[in-house]
C-alpha positions in Angstrom: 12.8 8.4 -30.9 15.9 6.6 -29.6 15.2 3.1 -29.8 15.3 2.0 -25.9 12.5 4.7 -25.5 10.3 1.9 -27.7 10.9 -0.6 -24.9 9.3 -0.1 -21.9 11.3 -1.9 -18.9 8.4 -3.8 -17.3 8.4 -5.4 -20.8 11.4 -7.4 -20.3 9.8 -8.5 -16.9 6.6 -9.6 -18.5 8.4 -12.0 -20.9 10.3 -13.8 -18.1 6.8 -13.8 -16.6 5.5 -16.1 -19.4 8.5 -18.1 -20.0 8.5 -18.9 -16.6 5.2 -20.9 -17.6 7.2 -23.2 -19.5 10.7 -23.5 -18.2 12.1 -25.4 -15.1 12.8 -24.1 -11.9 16.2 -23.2 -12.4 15.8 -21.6 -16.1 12.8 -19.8 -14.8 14.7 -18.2 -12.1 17.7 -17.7 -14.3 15.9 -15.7 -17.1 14.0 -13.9 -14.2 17.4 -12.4 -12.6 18.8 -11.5 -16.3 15.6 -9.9 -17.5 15.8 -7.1 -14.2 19.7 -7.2 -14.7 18.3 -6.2 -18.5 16.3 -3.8 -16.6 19.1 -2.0 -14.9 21.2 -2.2 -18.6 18.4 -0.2 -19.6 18.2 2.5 -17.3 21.7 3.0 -17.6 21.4 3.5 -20.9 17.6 5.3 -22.0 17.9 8.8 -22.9 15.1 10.9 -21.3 12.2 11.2 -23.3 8.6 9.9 -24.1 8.5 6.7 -25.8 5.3 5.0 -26.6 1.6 6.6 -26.0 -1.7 5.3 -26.7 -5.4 6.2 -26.7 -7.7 4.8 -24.2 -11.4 6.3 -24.0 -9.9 9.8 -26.0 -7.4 9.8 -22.9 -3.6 9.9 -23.8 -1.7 8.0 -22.1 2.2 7.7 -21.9 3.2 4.4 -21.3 6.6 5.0 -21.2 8.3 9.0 -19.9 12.0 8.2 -18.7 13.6 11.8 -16.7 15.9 11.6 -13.6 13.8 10.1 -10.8 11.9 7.6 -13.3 15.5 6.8 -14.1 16.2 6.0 -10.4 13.3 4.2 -9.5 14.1 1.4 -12.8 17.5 1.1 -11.3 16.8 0.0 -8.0 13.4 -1.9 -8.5 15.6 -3.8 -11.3 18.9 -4.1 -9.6 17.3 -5.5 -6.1 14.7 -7.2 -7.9 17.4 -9.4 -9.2 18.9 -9.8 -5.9 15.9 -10.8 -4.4 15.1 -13.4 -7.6 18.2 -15.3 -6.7 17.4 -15.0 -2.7 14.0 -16.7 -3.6 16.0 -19.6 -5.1 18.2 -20.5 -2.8 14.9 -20.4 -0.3 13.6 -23.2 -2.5 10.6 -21.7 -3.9 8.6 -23.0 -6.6 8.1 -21.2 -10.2 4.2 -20.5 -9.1 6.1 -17.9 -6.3 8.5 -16.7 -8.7 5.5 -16.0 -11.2 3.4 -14.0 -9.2 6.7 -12.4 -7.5 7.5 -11.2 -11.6 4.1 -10.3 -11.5 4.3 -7.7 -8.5 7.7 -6.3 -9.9 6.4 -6.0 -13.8 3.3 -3.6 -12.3 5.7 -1.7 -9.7 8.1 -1.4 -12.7 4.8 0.0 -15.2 3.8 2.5 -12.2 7.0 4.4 -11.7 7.5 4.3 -15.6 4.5 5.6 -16.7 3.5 9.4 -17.4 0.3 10.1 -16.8 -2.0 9.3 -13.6 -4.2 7.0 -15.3 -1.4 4.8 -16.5 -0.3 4.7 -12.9 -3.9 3.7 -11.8 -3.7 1.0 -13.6 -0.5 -0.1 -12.3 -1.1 0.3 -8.9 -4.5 -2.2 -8.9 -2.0 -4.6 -10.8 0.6 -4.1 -8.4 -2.2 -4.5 -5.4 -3.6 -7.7 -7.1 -0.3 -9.3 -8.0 1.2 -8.8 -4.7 -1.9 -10.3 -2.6 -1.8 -13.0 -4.1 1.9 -13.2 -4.0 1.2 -13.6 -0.8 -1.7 -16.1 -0.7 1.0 -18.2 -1.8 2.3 -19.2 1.4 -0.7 -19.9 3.0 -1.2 -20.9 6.3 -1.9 -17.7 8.2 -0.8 -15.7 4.9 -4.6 -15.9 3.3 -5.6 -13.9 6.4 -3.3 -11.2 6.4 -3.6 -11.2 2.3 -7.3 -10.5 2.4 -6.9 -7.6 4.6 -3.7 -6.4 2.5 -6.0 -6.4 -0.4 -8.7 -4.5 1.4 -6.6 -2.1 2.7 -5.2 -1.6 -0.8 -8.7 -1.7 -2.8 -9.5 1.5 -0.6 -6.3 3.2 -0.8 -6.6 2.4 -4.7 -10.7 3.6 -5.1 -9.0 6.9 -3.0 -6.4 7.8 -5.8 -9.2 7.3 -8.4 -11.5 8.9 -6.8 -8.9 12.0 -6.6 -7.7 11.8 -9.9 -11.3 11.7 -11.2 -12.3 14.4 -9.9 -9.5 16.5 -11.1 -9.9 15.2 -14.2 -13.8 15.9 -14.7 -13.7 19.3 -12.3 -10.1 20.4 -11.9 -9.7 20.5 -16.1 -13.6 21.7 -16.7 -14.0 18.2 -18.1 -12.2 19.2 -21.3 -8.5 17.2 -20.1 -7.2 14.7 -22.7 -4.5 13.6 -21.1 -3.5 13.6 -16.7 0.1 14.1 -17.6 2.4 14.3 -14.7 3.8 17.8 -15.7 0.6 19.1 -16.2 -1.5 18.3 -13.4 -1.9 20.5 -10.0 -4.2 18.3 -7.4 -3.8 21.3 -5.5 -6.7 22.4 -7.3 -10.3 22.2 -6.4 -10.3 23.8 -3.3 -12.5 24.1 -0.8 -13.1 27.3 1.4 -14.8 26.7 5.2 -13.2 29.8 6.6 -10.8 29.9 8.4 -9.5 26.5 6.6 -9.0 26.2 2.8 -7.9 22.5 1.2 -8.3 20.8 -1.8 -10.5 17.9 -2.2 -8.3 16.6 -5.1 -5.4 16.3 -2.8 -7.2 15.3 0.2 -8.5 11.9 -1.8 -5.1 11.1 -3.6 -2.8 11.8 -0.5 -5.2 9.4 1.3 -5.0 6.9 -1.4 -1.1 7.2 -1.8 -0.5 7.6 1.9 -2.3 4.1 2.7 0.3 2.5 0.7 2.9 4.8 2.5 1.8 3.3 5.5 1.0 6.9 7.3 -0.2 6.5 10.7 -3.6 5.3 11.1 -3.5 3.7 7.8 -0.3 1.4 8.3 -2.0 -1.7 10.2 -1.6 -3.7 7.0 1.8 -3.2 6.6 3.3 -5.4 9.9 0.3 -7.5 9.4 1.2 -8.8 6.2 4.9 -8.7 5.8 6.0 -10.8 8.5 3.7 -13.7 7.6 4.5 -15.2 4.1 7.5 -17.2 2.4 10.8 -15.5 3.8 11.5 -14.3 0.3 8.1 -13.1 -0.2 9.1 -10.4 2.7 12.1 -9.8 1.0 10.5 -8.6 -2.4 7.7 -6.9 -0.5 10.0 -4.8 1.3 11.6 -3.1 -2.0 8.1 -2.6 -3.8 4.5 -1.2 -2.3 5.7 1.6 -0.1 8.5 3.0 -2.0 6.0 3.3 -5.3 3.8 5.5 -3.4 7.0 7.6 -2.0 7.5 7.9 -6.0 3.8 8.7 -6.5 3.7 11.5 -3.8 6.5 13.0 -5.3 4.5 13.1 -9.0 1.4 14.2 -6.9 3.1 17.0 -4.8 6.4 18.0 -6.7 6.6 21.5 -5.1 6.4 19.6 -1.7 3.3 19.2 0.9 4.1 20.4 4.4 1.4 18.1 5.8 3.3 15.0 4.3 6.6 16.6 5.8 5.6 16.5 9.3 3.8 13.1 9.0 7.1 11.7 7.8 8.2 13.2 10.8 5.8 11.0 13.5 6.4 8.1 11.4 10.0 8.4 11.9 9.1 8.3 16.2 5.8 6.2 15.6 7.7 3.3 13.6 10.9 3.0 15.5 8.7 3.1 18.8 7.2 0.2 17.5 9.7 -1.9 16.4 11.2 -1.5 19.8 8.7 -3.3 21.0 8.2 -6.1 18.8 9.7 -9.8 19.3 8.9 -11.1 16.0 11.9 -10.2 13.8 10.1 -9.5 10.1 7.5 -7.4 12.6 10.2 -5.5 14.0 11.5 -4.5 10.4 8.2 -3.8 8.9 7.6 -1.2 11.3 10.9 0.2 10.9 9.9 1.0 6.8 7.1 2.9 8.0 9.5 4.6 10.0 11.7 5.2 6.9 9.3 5.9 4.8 8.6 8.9 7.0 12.0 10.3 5.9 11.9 9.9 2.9 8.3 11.5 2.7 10.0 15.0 5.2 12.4 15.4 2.6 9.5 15.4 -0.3 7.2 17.3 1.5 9.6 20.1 1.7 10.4 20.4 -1.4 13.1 21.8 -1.9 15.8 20.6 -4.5 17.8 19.1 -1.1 14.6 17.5 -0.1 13.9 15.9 -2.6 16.9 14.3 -3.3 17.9 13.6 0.2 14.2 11.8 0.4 15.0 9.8 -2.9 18.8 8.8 -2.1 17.0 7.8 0.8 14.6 5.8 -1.0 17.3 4.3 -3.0 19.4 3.1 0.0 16.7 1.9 1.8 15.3 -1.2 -0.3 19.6 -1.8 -0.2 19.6 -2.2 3.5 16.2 -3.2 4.4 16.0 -5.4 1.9 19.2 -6.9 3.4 17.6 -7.0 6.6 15.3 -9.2 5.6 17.5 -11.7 3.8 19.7 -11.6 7.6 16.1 -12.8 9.3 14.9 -14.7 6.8 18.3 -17.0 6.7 17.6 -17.3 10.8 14.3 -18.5 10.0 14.9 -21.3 7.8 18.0 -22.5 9.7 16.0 -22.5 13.1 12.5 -22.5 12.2 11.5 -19.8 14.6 10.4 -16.0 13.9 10.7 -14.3 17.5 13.6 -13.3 19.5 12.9 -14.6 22.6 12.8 -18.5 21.0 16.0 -19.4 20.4 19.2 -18.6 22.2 22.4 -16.6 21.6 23.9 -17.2 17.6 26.4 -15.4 18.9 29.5 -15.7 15.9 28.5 -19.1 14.8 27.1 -17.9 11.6 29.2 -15.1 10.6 27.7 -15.0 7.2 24.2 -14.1 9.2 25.9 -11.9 11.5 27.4 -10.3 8.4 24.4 -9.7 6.9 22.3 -8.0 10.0 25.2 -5.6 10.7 25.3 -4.2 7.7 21.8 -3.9 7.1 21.8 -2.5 11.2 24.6 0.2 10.8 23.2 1.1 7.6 19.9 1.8 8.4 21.1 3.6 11.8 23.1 6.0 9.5 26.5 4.9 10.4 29.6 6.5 8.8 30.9 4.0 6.2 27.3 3.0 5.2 24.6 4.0 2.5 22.1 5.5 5.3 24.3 7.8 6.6 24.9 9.6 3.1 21.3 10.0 2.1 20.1 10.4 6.3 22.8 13.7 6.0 20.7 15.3 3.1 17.5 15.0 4.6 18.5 16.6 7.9 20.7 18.9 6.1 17.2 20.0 3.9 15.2 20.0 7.1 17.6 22.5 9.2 17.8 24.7 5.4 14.0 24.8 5.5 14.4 26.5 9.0 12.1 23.8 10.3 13.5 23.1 14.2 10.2 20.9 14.9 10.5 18.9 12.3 14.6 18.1 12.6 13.7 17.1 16.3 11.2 14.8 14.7 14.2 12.9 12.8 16.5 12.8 15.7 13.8 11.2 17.8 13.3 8.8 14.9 16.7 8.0 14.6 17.5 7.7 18.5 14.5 5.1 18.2 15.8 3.2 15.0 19.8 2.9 16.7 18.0 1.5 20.2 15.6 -1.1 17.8 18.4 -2.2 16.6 20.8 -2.9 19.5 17.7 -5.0 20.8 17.6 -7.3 17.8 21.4 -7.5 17.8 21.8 -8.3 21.3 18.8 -10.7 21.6 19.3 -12.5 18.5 23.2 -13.0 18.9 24.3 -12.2 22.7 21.2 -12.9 24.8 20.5 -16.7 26.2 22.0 -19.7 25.7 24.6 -20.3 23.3 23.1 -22.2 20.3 24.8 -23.7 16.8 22.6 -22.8 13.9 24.1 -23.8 10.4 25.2 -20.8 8.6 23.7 -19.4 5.4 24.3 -21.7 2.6 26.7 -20.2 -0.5 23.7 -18.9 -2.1 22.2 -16.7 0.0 26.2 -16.2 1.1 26.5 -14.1 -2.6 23.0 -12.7 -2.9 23.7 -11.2 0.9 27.4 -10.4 0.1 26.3 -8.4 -3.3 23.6 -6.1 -1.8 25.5 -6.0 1.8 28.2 -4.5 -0.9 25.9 -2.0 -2.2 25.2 -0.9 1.4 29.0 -0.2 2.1 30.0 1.1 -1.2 27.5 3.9 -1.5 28.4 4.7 1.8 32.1 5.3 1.1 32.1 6.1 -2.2 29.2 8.2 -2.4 29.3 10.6 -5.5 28.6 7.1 -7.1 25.0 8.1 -5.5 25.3 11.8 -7.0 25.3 10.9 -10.1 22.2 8.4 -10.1 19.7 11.0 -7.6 18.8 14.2 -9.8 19.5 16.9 -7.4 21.9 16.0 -5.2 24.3 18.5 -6.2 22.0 21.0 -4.1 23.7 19.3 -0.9 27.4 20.5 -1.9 29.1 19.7 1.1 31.2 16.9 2.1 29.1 14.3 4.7 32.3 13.2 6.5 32.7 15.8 8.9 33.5 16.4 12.1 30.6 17.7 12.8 28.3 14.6 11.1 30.2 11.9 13.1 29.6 14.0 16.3 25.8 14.0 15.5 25.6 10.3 14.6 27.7 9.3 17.9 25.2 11.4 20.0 22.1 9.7 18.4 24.0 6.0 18.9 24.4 7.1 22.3 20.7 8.5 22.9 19.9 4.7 21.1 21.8 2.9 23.6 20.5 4.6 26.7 17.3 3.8 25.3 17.7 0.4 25.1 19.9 0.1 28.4 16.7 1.8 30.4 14.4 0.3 28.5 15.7 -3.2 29.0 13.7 -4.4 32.0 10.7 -3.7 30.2 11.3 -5.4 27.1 10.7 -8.9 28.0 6.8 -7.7 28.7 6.6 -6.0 25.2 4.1 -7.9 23.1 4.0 -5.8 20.3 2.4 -2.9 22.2 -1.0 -1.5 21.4 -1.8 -0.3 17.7 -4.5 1.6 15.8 -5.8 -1.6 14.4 -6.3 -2.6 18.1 -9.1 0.7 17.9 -10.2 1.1 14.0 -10.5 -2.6 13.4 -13.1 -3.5 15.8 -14.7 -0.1 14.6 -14.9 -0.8 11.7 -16.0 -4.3 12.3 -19.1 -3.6 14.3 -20.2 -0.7 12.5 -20.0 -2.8 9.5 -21.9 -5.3 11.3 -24.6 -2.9 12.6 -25.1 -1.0 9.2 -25.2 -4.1 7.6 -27.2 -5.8 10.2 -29.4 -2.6 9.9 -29.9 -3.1 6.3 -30.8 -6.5 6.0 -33.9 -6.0 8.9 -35.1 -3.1 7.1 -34.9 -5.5 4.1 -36.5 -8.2 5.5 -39.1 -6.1 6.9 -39.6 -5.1 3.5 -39.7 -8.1 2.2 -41.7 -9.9 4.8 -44.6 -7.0 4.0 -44.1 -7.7 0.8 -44.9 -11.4 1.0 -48.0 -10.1 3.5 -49.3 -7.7 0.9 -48.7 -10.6 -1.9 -51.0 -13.3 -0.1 -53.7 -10.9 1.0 -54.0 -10.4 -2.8 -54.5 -14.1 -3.2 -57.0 -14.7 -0.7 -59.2 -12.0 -1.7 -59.0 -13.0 -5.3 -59.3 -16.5 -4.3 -62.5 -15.9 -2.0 -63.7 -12.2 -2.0 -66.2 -11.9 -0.1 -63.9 -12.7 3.3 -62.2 -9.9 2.5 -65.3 -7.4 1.8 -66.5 -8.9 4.9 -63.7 -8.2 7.2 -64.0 -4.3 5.9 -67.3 -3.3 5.8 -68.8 -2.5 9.7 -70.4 -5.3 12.0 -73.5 -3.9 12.3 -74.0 -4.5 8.2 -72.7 -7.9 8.9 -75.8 -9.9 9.0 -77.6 -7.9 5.9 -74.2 -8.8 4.0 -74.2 -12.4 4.7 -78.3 -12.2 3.6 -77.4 -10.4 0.5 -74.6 -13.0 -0.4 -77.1 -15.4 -0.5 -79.3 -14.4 -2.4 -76.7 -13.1 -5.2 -74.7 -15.0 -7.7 -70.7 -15.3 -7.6 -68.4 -14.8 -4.0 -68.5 -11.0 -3.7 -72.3 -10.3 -2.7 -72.7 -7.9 -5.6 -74.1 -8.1 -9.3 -73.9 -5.7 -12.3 -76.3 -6.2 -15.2 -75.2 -6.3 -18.7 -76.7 -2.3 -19.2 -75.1 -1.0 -15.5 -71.7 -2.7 -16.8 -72.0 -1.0 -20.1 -72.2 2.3 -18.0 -69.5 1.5 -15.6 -67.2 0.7 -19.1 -68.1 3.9 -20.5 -67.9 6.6 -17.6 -64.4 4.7 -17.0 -63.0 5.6 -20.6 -64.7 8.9 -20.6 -62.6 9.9 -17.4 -59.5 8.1 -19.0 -59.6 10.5 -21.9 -60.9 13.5 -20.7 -58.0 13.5 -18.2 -55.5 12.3 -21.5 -57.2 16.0 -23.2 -56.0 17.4 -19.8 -52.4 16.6 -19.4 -51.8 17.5 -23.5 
C-alpha cells in the first residue's frame, strides 16, 4: 500500500487541532492553514486505493478509500479550508473559534474520505456536533439558532441511521460485514402499495441526507443559522454541511434518483425566490446555497456520466464563489457594523477591495462567461437537455433568472442605493485571502480544462462552453434577471423575508409537541395521583381496619357490626382461634400445591 494511503487527510487536521491547545494565536492559526494546504498536497498526490480499515462490532470499516470524487472533495474542503483559516484571523478570532472550526473541517474531511456508511455515520454526528457548537461560540442570538441547527441535524442524522440500519439488518439478510459504498443498493427493501412501489431504505436516508441538503421543507435551519454567528463562522459553514450531503447522495444514489433531480430543480426557483426577498445579506446568501445546492443535486439525480460531473464541478465552484461571497459581506459587516441592506447607504467605489470581492463572487455564481459558474452551470444544463428532460431545464432557467435578479438587488442596494457613505476598505489581510479565492473564481472560469482534470467525468461534456450559442443563453437569463428586479423593485422595500415553511411546521410542531407532551404528563399524573390514593387507603386500613370493613359492608349491618366490635378483641371485629387458624393455614397450602401439581 502506497504510503499516503496510510494517512488519512483529516489526520493532519486533527493534529493542528491539538496543537492549537498549546500554541498562540498566530502559530495556532499558522499550523491550521499549512496542515489543510498539507491536505490539498495530499490529494494531489494519493494514488486511489484503500488504505487503512478496522473492525468495529465484526463490521469492516474503511477509514480511508481515495477514487476520483473522494479525490475532489479533499481538494476543495482543504484548499478553501485554508482560505477560510486565514479569513478567520484577520476577523480577529480567538484559538477557541479556530478549534472548534478545525473540529467541523477534521469530521467533514473523515465523512467524504471514508468507505463505508458506518464510517460516514460517524462523521456526520461529529461534523453535526462540532459545527453547533462552532456556532455557540458567538453567542448572543447564535445559542438560539445553534440549538435548533443541532435539532434539525440530530433528526436528519437518526434518519440516515435509521436507513442504513435497516439495510444493513434486512436489505443484507443480516449476514453484511461491511456497508461498503460499492456494495450497497438502498434501493432495496421495497415496498409495494399498488399502484406505488419505494424503498423504505431510500426513503429514511434520502430524508436524513436531504435535511442537510437543505431540500424544501427541511431547509429552515439553514438561513436560520448561518447568518447569525462570527462573520467567519459563516464563511466556513458555507464550504462544509451541505456540500457533504451533495457527496453523500451521490454514494447513496450513484446511478442517479429522479426524485432528487427534480427537487434540485424547485430549489433552484424556491432559493433564489427567497433570497430576493431578503434584506439581511448572510440571509440572502444562505438561501441562495439551497438554491445551488439544487443544481448540483439535478445533475446527480440524473445520473448520467454529464450529470454527475456537471453537479460536482458545480459543487467544486460553488464553496469558491460562495464562500467569497461571504468573505465580500462579512468585510461590510465589520467595517460598518450592520447586517441588512437597507441600514447603511451607498459604498459605492470607496472600497474597491469589497466591491472586488462581491462581483466576483456575483458574476460567478450568475454563471457569467469568464467565471467558474458558468463552466460547471453549462454541464448541468447540457446533462439536463441530453436526458431529454424539458421540465426540469425550465426549472434551472427559472433558478438562474432568480439568482442574476438576487444579485443585481444586493449590488445595487449595497453599493448604488442611498446616501453616499465612506466605509474603510478591507484591511490587507482579508485583501489576499479575498484576492486568492476571487482568483480561483476567474481562473477556473477561463482556463477551464484545469477543472477537467480534477472532476472524474467531465470528459462526457466534450464540447467547448464558449459558444455562441452559451453567451446567448446567459445574456437572455441576465436579461430575464434584470427585468425581474426592475418590476420587482417597488415591492422590495416591503419584503421582510417573505413567509417560509418554518413560519407553518414550526408552530406545528411546537404545539403538538406541547399537546402530546402535555397529554402525557396528565395521564401520568393521573396515574400517579391514583397511585398515591391507592397507597394511603392501604395505610389507613392497616392502620385502623375496621373503618375500612365498615365503610364496605351494608348499613343495615351497621349497628350489629359496631356491637360485634365490641365485644371482640383487636380493630377488625373478627377472631380466629388457634384450631380455625390452623385450618385456614392448611386449606391455603393445600390449594397452593394442588394448583403447583396443576400447572407441572
Amino acid at each position: 500500500m502506497n504510503e499516503l494511503l496510510s494517512v488519512p487527510p483529516a489526520l493532519l487536521v486533527a493534529v493542528a487541532l491539538v496543537l492549537t491547545l498549546v500554541l498562540p494565536r498566530r502559530a495556532a492559526h499558522g499550523v491550521a492553514t499549512l496542515s489543510l494546504i498539507g491536505v490539498v498536497v495530499w490529494a494531489l498526490l494519493v494514488p486511489e486505493g484503500t488504505g487503512p480499515t478496522a473492525t468495529f462490532m465484526g463490521f469492516e470499516l474503511l477509514v480511508l478509500e481515495v477514487d476520483g470524487f473522494s479525490r475532489l472533495m479533499a481538494i476543495i474542503f482543504g484548499g478553501f479550508g485554508a482560505f477560510a483559516v486565514a479569513y478567520a484571523y484577520f476577523a480577529d478570532t480567538d484559538t477557541r473559534h479556530l478549534l472548534w472550526g478545525l473540529g467541523y473541517v477534521t469530521a467533514s474531511l473523515w465523512t467524504v474520505m471514508v468507505g463505508d456508511w458506518l464510517s460516514l455515520v460517524v462523521g456526520w454526528e461529529a461534523m453535526a456536533i462540532a459545527s453547533t457548537v462552532f456556532v455557540w461560540q458567538s453567542g448572543g442570538r447564535s445559542i438560539r439558532t445553534g440549538y435548533r441547527y443541532a435539532l434539525a441535524h440530530g433528526i436528519g442524522g437518526s434518519l440516515l441511521l435509521a436507513g442504513v440500519a435497516l439495510y444493513l439488518f434486512y436489505g443484507t439478510d443480516g449476514g453484511a460485514t461491511a456497508l461498503h459504498f460499492a456494495e450497497t443498493n438502498v434501493a432495496g427493501l421495497e415496498v409495494d402499495l399498488g399502484t406505488v412501489t419505494f424503498s423504505v431504505t431510500a426513503l429514511l436516508m434520502g430524508a436524513g441526507i436531504g435535511l442537510n441538503a437543505a431540500i424544501i421543507g427541511l431547509h429552515a435551519w439553514l438561513p436560520d443559522t448561518y447568518p447569525s454567528p462570527n462573520v467567519a463562522t459563516s464563511v466556513f459553514l458555507a464550504c462544509y454541511t451541505t456540500k457533504t450531503a451533495v457527496y453523500a447522495s451521490f454514494r447513496a444514489f450513484p446511478e442517479g434518483n429522479i426524485y432528487f433531480a427534480y427537487m434540485g430543480g424547485a430549489m433552484a426557483i424556491y432559493g433564489a425566490a427567497f433570497a430576493l426577498a431578503q434584506k439581511d445579506m448572510r440571509r440572502l446568501l444562505s438561501y441562495h446555497i439551497q438554491g445551488q445546492v439544487g443544481f448540483m443535486l439535478a445533475g446527480i439525480g440524473i445520473g448520467s456520466t454529464l450529470g454527475v460531473a456537471g453537479g460536482f464541478a458545480h459543487l467544486f465552484n460553488h464553496i469558491l464563489y460562495k464562500g467569497l461571497l461571504f468573505m465580500a459581506a462579512g468585510i461590510i459587516i465589520l467595517k460598518l457594523g450592520k447586517e441588512s441592506l437597507d441600514k447603511f447607504g451607498a459604498i459605492g467605489t470607496t472600497a474597491p477591495i469589497a466591491l472586488g470581492a462581491f462581483l466576483v463572487g456575483a458574476l460567478s455564481i450568475s454563471g457569467v462567461p469568464g467565471f467558474n459558474g458558468f463552466v460547471s452551470k453549462g454541464m448541468l444544463i447540457d446533462a439536463v437537455v441530453e436526458a431529454n428532460l424539458t421540465t426540469l431545464e425550465w426549472m434551472l432557467y427559472l433558478g438562474s433568472v432568480g439568482t442574476f435578479a438576487s444579485f443585481i438587488k444586493f449590488g445595487y442596494y449595497a453599493f448604488l442605493d442611498g446616501e453616499p457613505i465612506e466605509m474603510p476598505d478591507a484591511d490587507w489581510g482579508h485583501a489576499v485571502v479575498t484576492g486568492g479565492v476571487a482568483a480561483g473564481c476567474i481562473g477556473f472560469g477561463l482556463y477551464y480544462p484545469a477543472l477537467y482534470a480534477l472532476v472524474p467525468g467531465s470528459e462526457a461534456w466534450g464540447s467547448d462552453p464558449y459558444t455562441l450559442y452559451e453567451f446567448t443563453k446567459v445574456a437572455l437569463l441576465a436579461s430575464g434577471g434584470l427585468l425581474v428586479f426592475v418590476v420587482a423593485k417597488p415591492l422590495l422595500g416591503t419584503f421582510h423575508g417573505g413567509i417560509d415553511v418554518d413560519r407553518a411546521h414550526d408552530p406545528l410542531a411546537f404545539y403538538g409537541a406541547k399537546g402530546a407532551s402535555g397529554g402525557l404528563g396528565g395521564g401520568y399524573n393521573r396515574v400517579n395521583d391514583a397511585v398515591v390514593a391507592t397507597g394511603w387507603a392501604l395505610v389507613r386500613t392497616a392502620h385502623d381496619p375496621s373503618r375500612t370493613i365498615r365503610t364496605v359492608i351494608p348499613s343495615s349491618l351497621h349497628e350489629r357490626y359496631d356491637q360485634r366490635l365490641e365485644q371482640t378483641p383487636g380493630k377488625t371485629g373478627g377472631k380466629l382461634g388457634i384450631g380455625l387458624t390452623i385450618y385456614v393455614a392448611a386449606g391455603v397450602l393445600m390449594l397452593a400445591l394442588g394448583f403447583s401439581l396443576f400447572i407441572q
